[in-house]
C-alpha positions as CSV (number, residue, x, y, z in Angstrom):
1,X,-29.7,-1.6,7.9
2,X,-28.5,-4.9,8.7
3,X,-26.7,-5.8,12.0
4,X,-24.7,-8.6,12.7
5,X,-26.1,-8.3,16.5
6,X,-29.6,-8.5,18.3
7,X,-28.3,-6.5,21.5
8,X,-26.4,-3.6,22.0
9,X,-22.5,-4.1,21.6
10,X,-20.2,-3.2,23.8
11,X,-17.1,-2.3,22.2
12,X,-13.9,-3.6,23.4
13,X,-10.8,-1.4,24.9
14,X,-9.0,-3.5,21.8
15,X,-11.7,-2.0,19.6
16,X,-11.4,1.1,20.9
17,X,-7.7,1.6,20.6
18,X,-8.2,0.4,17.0
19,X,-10.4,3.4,16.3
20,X,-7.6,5.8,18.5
21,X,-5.2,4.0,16.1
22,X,-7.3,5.4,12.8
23,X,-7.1,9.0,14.1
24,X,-3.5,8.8,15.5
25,X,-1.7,7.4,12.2
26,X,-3.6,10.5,10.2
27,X,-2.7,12.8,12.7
28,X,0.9,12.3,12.7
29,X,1.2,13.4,9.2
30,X,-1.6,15.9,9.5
31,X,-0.9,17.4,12.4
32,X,2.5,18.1,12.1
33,X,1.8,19.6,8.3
34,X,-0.6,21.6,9.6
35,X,1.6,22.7,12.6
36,X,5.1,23.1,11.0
37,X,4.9,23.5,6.8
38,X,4.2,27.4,7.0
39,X,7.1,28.2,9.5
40,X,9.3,25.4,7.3
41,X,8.4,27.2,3.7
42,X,8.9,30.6,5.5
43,X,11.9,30.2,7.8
44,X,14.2,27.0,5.2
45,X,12.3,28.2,2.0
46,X,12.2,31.9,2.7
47,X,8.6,31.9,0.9
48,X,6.8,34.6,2.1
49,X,3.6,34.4,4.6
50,X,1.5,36.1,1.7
51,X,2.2,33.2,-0.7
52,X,1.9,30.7,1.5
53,X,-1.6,31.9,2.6
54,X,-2.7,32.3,-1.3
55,X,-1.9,28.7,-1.5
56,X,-3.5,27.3,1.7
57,X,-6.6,28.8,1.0
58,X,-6.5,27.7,-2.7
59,X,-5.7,23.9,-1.7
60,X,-8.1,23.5,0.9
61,X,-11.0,25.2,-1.0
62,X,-9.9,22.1,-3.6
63,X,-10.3,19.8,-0.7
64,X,-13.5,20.8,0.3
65,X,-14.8,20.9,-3.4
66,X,-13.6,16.9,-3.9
67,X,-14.3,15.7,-0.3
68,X,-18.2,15.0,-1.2
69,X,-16.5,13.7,-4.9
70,X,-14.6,10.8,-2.5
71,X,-16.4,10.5,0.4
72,X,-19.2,9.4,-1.9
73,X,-16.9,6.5,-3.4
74,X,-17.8,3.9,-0.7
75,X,-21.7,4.2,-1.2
76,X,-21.3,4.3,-5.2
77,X,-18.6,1.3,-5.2
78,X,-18.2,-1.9,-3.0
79,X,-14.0,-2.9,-3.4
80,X,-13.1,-6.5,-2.4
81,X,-15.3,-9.5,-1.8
82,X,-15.9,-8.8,1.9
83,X,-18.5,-7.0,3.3
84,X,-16.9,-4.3,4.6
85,X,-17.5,-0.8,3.1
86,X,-14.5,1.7,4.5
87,X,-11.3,-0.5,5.4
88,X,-10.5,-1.0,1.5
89,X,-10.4,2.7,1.1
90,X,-8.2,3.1,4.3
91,X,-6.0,1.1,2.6
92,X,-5.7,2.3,-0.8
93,X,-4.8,6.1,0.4
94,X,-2.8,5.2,3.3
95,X,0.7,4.7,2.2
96,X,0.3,7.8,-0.5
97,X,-0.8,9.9,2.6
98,X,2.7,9.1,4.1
99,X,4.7,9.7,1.1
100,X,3.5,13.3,0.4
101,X,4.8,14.4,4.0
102,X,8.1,13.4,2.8
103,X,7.8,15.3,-0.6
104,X,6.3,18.8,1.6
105,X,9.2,18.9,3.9
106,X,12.4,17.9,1.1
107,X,14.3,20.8,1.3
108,X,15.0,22.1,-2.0
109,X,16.6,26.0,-1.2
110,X,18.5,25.1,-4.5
111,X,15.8,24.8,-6.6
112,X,15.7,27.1,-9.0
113,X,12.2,30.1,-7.6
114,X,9.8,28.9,-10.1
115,X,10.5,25.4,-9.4
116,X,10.7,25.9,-5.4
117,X,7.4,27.3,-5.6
118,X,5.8,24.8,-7.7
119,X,6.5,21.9,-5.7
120,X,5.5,23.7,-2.2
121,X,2.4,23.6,-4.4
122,X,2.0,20.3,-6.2
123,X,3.2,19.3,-2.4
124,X,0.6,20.2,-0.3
125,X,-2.6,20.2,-2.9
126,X,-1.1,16.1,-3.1
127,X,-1.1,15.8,0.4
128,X,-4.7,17.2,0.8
129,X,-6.0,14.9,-1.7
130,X,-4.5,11.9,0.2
131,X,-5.7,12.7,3.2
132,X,-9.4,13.3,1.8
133,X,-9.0,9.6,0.9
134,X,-7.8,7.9,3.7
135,X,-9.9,10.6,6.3
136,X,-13.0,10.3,5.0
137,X,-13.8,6.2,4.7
138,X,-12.3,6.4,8.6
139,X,-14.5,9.3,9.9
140,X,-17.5,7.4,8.3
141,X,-16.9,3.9,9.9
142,X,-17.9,5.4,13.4
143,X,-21.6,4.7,11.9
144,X,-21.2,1.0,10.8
145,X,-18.8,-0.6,13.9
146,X,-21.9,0.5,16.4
147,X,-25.7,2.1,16.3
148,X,-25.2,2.2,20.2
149,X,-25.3,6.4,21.1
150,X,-22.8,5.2,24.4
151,X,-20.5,3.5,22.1
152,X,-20.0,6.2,19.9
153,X,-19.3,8.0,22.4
154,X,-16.6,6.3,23.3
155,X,-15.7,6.0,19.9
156,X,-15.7,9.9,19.4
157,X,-13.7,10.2,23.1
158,X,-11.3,7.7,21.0
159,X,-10.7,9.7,17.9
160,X,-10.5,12.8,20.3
161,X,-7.7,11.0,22.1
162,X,-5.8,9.9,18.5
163,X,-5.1,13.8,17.7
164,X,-4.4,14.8,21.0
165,X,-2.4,12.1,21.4
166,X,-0.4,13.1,18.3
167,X,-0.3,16.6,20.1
168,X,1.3,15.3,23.3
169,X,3.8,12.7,22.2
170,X,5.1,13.7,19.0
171,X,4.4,17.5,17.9
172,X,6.2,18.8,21.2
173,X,9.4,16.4,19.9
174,X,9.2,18.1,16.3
175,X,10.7,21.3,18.2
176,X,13.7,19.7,19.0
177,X,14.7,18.2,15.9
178,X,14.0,21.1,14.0
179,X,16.1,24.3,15.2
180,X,19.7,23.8,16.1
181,X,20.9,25.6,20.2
182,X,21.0,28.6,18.6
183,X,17.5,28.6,17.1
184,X,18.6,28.1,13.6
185,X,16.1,25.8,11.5
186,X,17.3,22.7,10.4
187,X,16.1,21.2,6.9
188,X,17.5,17.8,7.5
189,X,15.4,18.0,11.0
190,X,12.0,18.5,9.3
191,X,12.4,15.5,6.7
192,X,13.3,13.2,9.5
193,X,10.4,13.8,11.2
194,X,8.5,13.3,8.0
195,X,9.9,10.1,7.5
196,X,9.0,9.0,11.5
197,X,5.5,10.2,10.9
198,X,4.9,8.7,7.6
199,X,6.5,5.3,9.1
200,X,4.3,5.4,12.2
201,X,1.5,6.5,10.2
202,X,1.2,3.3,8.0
203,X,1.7,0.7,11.3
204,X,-1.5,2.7,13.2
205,X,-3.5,2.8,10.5
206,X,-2.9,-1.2,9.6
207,X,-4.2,-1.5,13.5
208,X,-6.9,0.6,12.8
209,X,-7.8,-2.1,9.9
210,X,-6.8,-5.0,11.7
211,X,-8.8,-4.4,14.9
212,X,-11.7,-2.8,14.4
213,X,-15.2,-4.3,13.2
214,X,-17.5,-3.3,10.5
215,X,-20.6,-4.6,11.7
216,X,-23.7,-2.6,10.2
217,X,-24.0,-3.5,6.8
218,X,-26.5,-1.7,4.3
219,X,-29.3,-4.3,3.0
220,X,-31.7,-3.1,0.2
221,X,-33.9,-5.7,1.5
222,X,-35.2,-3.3,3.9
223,X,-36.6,-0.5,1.1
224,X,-37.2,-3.4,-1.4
225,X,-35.9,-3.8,-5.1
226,X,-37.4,-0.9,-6.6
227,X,-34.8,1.3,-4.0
228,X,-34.3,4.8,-5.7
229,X,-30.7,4.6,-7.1
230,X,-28.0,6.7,-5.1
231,X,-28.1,10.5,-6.4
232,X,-25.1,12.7,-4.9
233,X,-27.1,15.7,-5.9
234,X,-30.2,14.4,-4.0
235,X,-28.0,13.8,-0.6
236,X,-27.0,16.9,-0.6
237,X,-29.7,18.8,-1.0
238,X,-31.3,16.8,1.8
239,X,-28.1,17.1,3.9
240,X,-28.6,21.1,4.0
241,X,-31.9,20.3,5.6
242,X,-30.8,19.3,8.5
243,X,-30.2,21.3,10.9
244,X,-28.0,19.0,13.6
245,X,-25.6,18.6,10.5
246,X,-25.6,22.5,9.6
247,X,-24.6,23.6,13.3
248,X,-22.2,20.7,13.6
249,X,-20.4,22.1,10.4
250,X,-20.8,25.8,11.5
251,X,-19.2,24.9,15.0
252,X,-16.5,22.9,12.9
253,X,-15.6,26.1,11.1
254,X,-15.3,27.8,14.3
255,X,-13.3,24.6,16.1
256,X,-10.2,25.0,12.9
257,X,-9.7,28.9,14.0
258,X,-9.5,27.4,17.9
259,X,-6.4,25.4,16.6
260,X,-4.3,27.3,15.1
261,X,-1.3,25.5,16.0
262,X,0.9,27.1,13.4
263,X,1.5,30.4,15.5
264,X,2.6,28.6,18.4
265,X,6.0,27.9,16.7
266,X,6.1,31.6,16.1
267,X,5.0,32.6,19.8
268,X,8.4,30.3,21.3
269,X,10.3,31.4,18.8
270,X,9.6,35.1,18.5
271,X,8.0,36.2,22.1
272,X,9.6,33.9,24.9
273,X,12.7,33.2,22.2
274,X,12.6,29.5,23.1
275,X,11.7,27.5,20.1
276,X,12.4,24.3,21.6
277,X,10.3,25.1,25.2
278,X,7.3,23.3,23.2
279,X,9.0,19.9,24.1
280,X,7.2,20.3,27.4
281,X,3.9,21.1,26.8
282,X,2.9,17.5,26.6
283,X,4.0,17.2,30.2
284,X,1.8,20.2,31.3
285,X,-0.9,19.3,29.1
286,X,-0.9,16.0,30.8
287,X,-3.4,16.8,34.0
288,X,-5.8,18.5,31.8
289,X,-6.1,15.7,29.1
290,X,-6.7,13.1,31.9
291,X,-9.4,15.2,33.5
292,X,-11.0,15.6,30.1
293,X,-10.6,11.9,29.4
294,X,-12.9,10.8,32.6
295,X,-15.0,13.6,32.8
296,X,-16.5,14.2,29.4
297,X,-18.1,10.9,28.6
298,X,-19.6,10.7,32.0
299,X,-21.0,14.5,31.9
300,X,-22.3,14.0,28.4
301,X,-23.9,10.7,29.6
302,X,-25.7,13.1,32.8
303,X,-26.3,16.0,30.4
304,X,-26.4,15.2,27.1
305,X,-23.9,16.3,24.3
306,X,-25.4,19.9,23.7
307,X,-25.6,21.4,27.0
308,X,-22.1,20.1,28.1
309,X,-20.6,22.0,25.1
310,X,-22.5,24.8,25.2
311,X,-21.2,25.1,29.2
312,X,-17.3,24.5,27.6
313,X,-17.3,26.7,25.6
314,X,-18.6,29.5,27.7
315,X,-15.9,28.6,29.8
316,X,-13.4,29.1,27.4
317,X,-14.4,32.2,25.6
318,X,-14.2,33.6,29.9
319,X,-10.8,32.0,30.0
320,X,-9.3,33.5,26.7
321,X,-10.4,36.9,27.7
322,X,-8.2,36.6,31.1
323,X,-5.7,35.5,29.1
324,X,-5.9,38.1,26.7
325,X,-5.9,41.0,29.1
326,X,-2.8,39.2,31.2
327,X,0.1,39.1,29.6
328,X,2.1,35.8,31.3
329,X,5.8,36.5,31.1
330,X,7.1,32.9,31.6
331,X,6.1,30.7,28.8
332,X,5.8,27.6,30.6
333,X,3.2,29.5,33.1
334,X,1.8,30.6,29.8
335,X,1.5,26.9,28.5
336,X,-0.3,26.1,31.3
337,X,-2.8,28.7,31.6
338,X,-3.6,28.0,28.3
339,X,-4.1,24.7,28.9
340,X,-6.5,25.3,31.1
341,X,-8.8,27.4,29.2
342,X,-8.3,25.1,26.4
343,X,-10.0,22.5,28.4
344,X,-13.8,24.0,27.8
345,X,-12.6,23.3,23.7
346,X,-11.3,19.8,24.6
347,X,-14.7,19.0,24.7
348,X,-16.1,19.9,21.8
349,X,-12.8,18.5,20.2
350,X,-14.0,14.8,22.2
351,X,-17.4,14.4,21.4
352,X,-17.6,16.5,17.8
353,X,-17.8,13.0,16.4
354,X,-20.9,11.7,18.1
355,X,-22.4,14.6,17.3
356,X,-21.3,14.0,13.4
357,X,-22.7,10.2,13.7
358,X,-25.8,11.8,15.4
359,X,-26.6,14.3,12.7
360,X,-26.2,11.3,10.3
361,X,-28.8,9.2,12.7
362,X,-31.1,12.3,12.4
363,X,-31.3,12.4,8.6
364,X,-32.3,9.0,8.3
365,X,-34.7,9.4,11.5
366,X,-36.2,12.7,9.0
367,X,-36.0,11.3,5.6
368,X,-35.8,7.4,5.8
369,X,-32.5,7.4,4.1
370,X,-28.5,6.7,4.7
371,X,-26.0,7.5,3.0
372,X,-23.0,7.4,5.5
373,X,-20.1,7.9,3.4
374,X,-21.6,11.0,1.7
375,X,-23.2,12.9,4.6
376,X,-20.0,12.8,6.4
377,X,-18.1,14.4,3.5
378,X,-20.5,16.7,3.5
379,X,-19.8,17.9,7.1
380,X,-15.9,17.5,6.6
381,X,-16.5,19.6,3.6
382,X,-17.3,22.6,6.3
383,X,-13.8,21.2,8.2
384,X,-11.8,22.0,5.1
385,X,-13.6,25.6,4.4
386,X,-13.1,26.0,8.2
387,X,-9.4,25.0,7.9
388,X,-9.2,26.8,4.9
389,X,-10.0,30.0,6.2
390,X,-8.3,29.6,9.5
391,X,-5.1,28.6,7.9
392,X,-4.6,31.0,5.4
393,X,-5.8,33.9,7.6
394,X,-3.5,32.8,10.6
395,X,-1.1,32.8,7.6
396,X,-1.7,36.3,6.5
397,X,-1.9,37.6,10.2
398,X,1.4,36.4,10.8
399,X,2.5,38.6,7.9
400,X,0.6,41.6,8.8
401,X,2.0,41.3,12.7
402,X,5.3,42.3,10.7
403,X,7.0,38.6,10.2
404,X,9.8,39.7,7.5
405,X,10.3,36.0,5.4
406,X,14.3,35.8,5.3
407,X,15.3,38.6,8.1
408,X,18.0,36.9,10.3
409,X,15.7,38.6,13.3
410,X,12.0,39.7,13.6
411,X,11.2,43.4,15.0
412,X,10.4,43.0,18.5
413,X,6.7,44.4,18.1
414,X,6.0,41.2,16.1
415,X,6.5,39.0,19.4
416,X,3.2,40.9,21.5
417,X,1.1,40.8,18.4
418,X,1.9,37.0,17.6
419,X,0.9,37.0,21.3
420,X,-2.2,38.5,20.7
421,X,-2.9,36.3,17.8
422,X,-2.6,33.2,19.5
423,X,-5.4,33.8,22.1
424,X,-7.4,35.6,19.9
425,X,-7.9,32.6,17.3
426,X,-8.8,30.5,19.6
427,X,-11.3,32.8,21.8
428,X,-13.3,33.5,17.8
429,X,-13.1,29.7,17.6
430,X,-15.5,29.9,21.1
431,X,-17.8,32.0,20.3
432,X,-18.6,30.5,17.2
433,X,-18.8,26.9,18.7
434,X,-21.0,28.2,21.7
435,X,-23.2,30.4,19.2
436,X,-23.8,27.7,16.6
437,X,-24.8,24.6,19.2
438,X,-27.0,26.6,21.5
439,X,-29.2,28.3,18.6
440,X,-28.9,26.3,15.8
441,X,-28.0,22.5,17.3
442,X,-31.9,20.6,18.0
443,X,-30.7,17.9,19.4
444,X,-31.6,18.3,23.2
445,X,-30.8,15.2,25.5
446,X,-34.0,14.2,25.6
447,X,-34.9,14.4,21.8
448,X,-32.0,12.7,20.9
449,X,-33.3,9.9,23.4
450,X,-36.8,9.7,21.5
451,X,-34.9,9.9,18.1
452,X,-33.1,6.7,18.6
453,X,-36.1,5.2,20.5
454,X,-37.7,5.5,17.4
455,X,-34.9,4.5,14.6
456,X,-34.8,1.1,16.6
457,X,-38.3,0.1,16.2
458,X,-37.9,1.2,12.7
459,X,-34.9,-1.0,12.6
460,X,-36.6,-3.8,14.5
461,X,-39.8,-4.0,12.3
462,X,-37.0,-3.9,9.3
463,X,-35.6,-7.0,10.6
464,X,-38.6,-8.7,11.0
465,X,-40.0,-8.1,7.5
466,X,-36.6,-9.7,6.3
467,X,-37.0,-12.4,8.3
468,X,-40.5,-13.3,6.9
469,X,-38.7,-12.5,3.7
470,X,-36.1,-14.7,3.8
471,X,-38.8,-17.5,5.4
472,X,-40.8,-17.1,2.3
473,X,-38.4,-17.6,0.4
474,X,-37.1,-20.9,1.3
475,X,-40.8,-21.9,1.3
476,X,-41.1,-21.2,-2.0
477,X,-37.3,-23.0,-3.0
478,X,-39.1,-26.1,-1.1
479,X,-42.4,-25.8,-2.8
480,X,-40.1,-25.9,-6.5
481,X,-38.3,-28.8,-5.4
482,X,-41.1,-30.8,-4.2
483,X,-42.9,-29.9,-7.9
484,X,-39.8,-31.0,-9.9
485,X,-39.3,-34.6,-7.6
């Protein structure tokens, strides 16, 4: 591995908000598809939840099949003349990424059924794809901008921040453009906000590009020339050795169940009947994200990265079950309760990347070997099974809680049991975070400590050797052309 510096580097807040701006531009077209396409197709299309949970589950079990197929593009093929490895891939996926938000939410109610169908289809399964390409080559770069376990920290606390962000100041704004006073949807309301995420998407993710630094750059130097050429089929079979990267997945599957935002829409809508209250949820969010903002990085820096989670998410799972057990009558009461027992999950959410990056770290501190690009669509390949199943179960549930696709209004027994739903997703999402990081995660403060006490005298005595490598070298070009004068 070859670095561009001899000390640590400490990133800059420029650098920083360069990484946020990576997360934040796929967000805004992510976030709101995952958060408004079923309750568009169900409430403008009149599709039925049953269909579109068929095709959720279909699409993103498509996703997870090809994310190892194109996350492994960047270690099988070098683009451009620079050096860097990810940024050309951001680019190439980026503006297509955008564009299929616009084709998911065009409202084609004339269309004839078959037709209708077929592009809610086409649709989404495009958009997945495009977001495999643009998500992966980002969630990878975390590795190659610093080696520093604090600065990808930060760099995880960044990412964190680009969803959340999304969360606070745009999704809450969706609800307004989207149902008319009397809590009609609008179709012209949903492709607007298409067009202002896909717009916004393209500028943040040229900032992510244009500010952000690849600076670890892979040198076969190191392992010499008879290297072992780069077998897919080898890196994942190693991958499912290791066990920081299996309970980092299995936690992932359980963190897609705790966000659920689809039934949220139906909750307003259905229970409180005030589809447009979820304007103000970034407001109450608001003291809850700042808390977790300062207090995460400096508790995981004091505790380390497992125990802090493990801590949260007992916390939560505590929370949800109060929750559960009292109904809250006023929803913005409701939205911040929930908040607050959200908070033991907004850590996981922060620093699920460093532990990602770690697990990477880990297999080359087992095996000798990196292969960034790969291992990390591995491990998003668990995100998409994990979003997969959450989505088109939430979907289903939302059918079997009586939702009637087309009715001008929904029975009232389908409000309490969306209720229901949306603190029991979450609570699952807990247990199987807590579960999976205290018995499967090895990772302990201090063995992380040793592990990367170790990878840098392996990297160190690397260097050297190229050094001496490269000092031979020129000894031997001077020797030549001393002969030949």
């Amino acid at each position: 591995m070859k670095k561009e510096q001899t000390k640590e580097t400490k990133l800059s807040f420029l650098e920083q908000f360069g990484y946020f701006s990576g997360d934040f531009g796929g967000s805004l077209v992510n976030l709101y598809i995952s958060a408004f396409y079923v309750t568009f197709c169900n409430y403008v299309l009149g599709i039925s939840p049953a269909w579109m949970a068929t095709l959720i589950f279909v699409a993103k079990i498509w996703d997870a099949i090809n994310d190892p197929m194109i996350g492994s593009l960047p270690d099988r093929f070098k683009l451009g003349k620079g050096s860097d490895k990810f940024k050309p891939w951001v680019k190439i996926f980026m503006v297509p990424l955008a564009l299929t938000g616009l084709l998911c939410f065009t409202d084609t109610t004339s269309f004839p059924s078959v037709i209708k169908h077929a592009w809610v289809a086409v649709s989404y399964i495009l958009y997945g794809m495009a977001y495999t390409g643009v998500s992966m080559p980002y969630g990878a770069m975390a590795s190659v901008i610093t080696d520093s376990p604090v600065e990808r920290t930060r760099l995880s606390r960044a990412r964190a921040f680009g969803g959340m962000g999304v969360g606070i100041l745009f999704i809450p704004i969706v609800s307004l453009a989207i149902w008319d006073d009397a809590g009609n949807p609008k179709a012209s309301g949903y492709f607007l906000m298409a067009v202002v995420a896909g717009i916004l998407s393209v500028i943040f993710y040229l900032l992510l590009v244009n500010l952000t630094k690849e600076r670890i750059h892979q040198d076969h130097r190191f392992v010499g020339e008879s290297a072992p050429k780069y077998s897919l089929g080898h890196v994942v079979k190693e991958a499912f050795t290791n066990r920081a990267l299996i309970a980092v997945m299995i936690a992932s599957i359980g963190s897609m169940f705790a966000s659920a935002q689809s039934m949220n829409n139906y909750l307003f809508k259905e229970y409180y009947h005030m589809p447009k209250a979820m304007a103000a949820s970034s407001f109450i969010n608001l003291p809850m994200m700042f808390l977790a903002f300062f207090a995460v990085p400096h508790l995981a820096k004091l505790i380390g990265n497992r125990k802090l989670i493990i801590y949260s998410a007992a916390y939560s799972i505590v929370a949800f079950i109060i929750l559960y057990l009292v109904p809250i009558p006023n929803c913005y009461v409701f939205m911040f309760v929930s908040s607050v027992a959200n908070l033991g999950l907004t850590a996981f959410t922060m620093l699920v990347w460093a532990l990602v990056t770690e697990s990477i770290d880990y297999q080359e501190y087992k095996s000798g070997e990196r292969s960034d690009g790969t291992m990390y669509s591995i491990y998003t390949f668990s995100r998409k099974i994990g979003s997969a199943a959450a989505a088109s179960i939430s979907t289903a549930l939302i059918g079997t809680a009586g939702f009637v696709a087309g009715a001008a209004e929904q029975v009232p027994a389908f409000g309490e049991n969306i209720r229901k739903l949306v603190i029991l997703m979450p609570l699952v999402g807990a247990v199987v975070i807590l579960v999976s990081i205290w018995l499967v995660y090895p990772l302990t403060k201090a063995k992380s400590d040793e592990m990367y006490e170790k990878l840098h005298e392996i990297h160190e005595a690397k260097k050297a050797d190229n050094v001496k490598s490269d000092a031979e070298e020129a000894n031997n070009t001077i020797e030549l052309e001393v002969q030949n004068a």
